[in-house]
N, C-alpha and C positions, 0 to 999 in steps of 0.2 A: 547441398542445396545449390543449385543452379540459377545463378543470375546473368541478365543480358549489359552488358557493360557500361551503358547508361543506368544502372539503375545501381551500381554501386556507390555513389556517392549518399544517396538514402538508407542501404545498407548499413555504410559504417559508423551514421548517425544513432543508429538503435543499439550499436556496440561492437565490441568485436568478438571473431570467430578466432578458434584455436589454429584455424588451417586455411590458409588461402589458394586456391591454384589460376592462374592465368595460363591458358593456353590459344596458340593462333600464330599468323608469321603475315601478321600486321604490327610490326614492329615499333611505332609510334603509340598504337593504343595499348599495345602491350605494357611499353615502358611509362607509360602517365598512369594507367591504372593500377602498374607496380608502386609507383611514385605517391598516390593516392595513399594506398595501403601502408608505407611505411613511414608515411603523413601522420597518419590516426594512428600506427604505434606510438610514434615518438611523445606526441599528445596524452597516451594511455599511460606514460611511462617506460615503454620499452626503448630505454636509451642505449642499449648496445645492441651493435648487428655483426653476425656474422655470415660472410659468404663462402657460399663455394662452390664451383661450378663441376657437373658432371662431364667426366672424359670417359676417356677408352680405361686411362687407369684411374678410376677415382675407388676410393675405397669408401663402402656404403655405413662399415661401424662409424665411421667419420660422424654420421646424423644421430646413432645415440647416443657417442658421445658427448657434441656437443649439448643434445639433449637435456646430458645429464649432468652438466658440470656448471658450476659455478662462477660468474665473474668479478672478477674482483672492482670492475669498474660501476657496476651494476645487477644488479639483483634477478630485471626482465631484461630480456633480449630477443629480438627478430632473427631466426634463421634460415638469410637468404638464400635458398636453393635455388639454381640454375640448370636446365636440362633442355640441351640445346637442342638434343636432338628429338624430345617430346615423349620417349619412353625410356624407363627406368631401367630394362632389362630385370633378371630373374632376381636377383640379388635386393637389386633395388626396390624392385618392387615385395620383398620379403620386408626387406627396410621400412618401405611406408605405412606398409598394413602394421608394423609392428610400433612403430611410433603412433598412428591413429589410435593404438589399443590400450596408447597411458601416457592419455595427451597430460603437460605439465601446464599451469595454469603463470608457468612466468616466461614461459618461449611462445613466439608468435612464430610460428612456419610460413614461411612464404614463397612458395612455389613458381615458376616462371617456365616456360617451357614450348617449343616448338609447334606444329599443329600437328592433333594427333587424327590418327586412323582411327575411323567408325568401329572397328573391333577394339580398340582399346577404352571405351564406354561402355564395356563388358567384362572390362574383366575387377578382378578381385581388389587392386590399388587403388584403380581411380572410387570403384565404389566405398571406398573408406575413407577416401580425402575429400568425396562426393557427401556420405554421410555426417561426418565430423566437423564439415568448415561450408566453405564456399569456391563454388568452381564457378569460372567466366571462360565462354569462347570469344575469340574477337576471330574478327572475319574482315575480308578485302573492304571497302564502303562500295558500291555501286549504283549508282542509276541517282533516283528523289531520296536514299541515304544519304549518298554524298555529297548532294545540291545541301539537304537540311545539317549535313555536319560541317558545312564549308560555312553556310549562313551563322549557325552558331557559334563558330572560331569566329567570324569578323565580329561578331556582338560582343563575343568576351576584348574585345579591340575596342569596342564602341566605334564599330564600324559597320556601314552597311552599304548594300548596291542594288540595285535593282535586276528583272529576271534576264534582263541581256548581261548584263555585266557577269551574273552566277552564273549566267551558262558559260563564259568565256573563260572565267574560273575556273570552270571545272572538268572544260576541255584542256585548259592547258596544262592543270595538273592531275588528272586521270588518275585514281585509284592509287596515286602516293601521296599518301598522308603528311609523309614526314615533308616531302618538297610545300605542301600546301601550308602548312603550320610555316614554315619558311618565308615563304612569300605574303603571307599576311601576317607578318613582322616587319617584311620590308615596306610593304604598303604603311604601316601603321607610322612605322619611323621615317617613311618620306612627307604623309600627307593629315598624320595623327588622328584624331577621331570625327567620323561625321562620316558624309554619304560619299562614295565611289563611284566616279561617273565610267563608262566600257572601256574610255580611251586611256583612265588613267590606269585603268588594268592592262589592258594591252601594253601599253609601252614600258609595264615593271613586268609584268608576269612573265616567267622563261616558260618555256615549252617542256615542261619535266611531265609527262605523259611517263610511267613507267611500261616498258615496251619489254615483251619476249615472245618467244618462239611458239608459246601456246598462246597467247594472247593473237598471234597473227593463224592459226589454225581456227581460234574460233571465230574468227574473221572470215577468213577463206569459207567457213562452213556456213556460215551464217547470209552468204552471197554480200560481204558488205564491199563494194570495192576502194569507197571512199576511205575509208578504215583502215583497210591493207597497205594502201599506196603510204600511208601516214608511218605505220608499225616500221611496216618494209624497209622505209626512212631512215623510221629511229635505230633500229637494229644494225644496219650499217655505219651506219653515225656515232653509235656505241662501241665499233670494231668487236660487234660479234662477228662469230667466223660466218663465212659463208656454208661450207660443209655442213654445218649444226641445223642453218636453215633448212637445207636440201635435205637433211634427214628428217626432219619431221615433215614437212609437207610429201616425200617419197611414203613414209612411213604409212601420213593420212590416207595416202593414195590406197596403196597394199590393204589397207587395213579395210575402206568400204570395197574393194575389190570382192576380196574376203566374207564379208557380210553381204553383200550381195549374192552372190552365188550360192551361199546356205542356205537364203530366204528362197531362190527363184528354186534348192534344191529340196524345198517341203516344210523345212523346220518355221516354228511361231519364230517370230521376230524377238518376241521377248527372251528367247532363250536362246538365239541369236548373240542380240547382246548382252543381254548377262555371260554368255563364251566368251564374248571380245573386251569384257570389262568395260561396257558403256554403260554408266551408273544414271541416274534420272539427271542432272543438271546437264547432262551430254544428248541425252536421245533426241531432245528435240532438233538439237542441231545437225545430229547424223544423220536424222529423220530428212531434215530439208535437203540435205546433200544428197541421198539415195536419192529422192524425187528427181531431183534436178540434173543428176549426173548419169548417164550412161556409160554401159562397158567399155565403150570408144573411147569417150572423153576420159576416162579414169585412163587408159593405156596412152592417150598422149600424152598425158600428163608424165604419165610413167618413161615415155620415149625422152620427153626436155628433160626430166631429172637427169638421165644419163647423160645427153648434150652439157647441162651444168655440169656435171659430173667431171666429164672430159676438161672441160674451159677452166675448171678449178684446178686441174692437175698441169695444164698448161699443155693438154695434148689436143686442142682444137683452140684457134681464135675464138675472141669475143668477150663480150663480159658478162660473169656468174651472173651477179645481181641484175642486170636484166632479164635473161633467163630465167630466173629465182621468179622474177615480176610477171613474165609472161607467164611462165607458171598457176602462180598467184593465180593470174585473170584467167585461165584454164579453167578453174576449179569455180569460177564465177558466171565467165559466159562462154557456157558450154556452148555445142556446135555440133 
């Protein structure tokens, strides 16, 4: 059974399941709604846990093992399974279907695990841990999610702000959960419970935006420039490399190149990108980039990457990262 991760906590009121899985690489909601879950064991009875986490070497008889033995400290027990990397592999996943197949009514399995690939909701494990228990995705928060998950952390504060202050909120901590849960902690232990006026957020709130390489491509794509110059920012600020930059914005470039000239050469767009691996959450913004970019523009773009290129290696003056930026505003205001 598939639930949305708000609605776990009504869930575990009506009881529990033999099989939990949490998957996603939102790391904070991952670990509270783990936290959650072995809340309502320990309440059930399930006073011993066992963990263990999957590696390169983990060996899979380890789970029915555990499964099957007894503890001398307790009768039920939680076994926390960790799977960082979100799939089982062959073995493993021989593993789970065969534990789903004689579930024990004194173990609580408790799954934890990376974000998985669209093909792995087809296959034969998850549909067993899917039939047997309950599976949660957690996903990044964005946009009036994140405004309404920000509002309800300050209320469990008994705190609240008004919609200038939430949006200042949630510009400065962008799509990381874990820095937001932070600072409205710090909020709460500077100014304790009651209403938030903008200023008092501003002068705690750090600027924890979580910034990368794709976050500044869907920017770029998106013609946002105000958004760029921010990322661009944080990305240097963070002593990512430069090179990593320049690879993916050269990369974006190649790649509408690419689609481009498929399209002008007959083929339907949609099997365009379905060739180039642009899945629906992308098209539109590739979409707006084709319109607005011409062959030209895509080749100068292409020409500064190699100027970076050169100034990285320290075989031409100047500095990357503004070339990286001029770049950027290439892909923006085209010419």
């Amino acid at each position: 059974m598939r639930i949305k991760p708000d609605q776990l906590a009504a869930e575990l009121k009506k009881g529990l399941k033999p099989v939990y899985f949490i998957t996603g690489d939102e790391p904070l909601q991952l670990g509270e709604k783990a936290d959650e879950i072995r809340k309502a064991g320990r309440l059930a009875g399930y006073d011993n846990r066992e963990v263990i986490t999957v590696d390169a070497h983990f060996d899979w008889s380890r789970l029915a093992f555990l499964a099957d033995s007894m503890s001398i400290f307790s009768d039920r027990k939680i076994i926390d399974l960790r799977m960082p990397s979100g799939t089982p592999g062959i073995d493993g996943a021989k593993a789970l279907i065969a534990y789903c197949a004689r579930l024990q009514e004194d173990n609580l399995l408790l799954i934890t695990a990376g974000k998985l690939a669209s093909a792995a909701l087809k296959t034969r494990w998850f549909e067993a841990l899917d039939k047997q228990g309950v599976v949660i995705q957690v996903w990044p928060l964005e946009g009036q999610d994140l405004v309404n998950w920000l509002r309800q952390r300050l209320q469990q504060r008994g705190l609240s702000t008004d919609a200038d202050g939430l949006r200042l909120l949630t510009t400065r901590v962008e799509g990381n959960l874990l820095a937001a849960a932070q600072e409205i902690e710090k909020l709460y232990v500077l100014y304790g419970t009651g209403s938030l006026s903008q200023q008092q957020i501003f002068e705690v709130v750090a600027d924890s935006s979580r910034y990368d390489v794709f976050n500044l491509i869907d920017s770029v794509l998106s013609d946002r420039e105000d958004r760029i110059v921010k990322i661009l920012s944080g990305l240097r600020g963070e002593g990512v490399a430069a090179p990593v930059v320049l690879w993916a914005l050269a990369r974006e470039a190649r790649s509408l190149i690419k689609i481009k000239w498929a399209i002008a050469a007959g083929q339907s767009r949609d099997l365009v990108y379905k060739n180039n691996q642009i899945w629906d959450k992308r098209k539109q913004l590739v979409s707006h980039a084709l319109n607005r970019l011409s062959d030209k523009d895509l080749t100068r773009i292409l020409l500064l990457g190699a100027k970076a290129d050169r100034q990285i290696k320290g075989q031409q003056l100047g500095d990357a990262w503004e070339t990286l930026r001029e770049i950027c505003l290439k892909f923006v205001i085209a010419r």
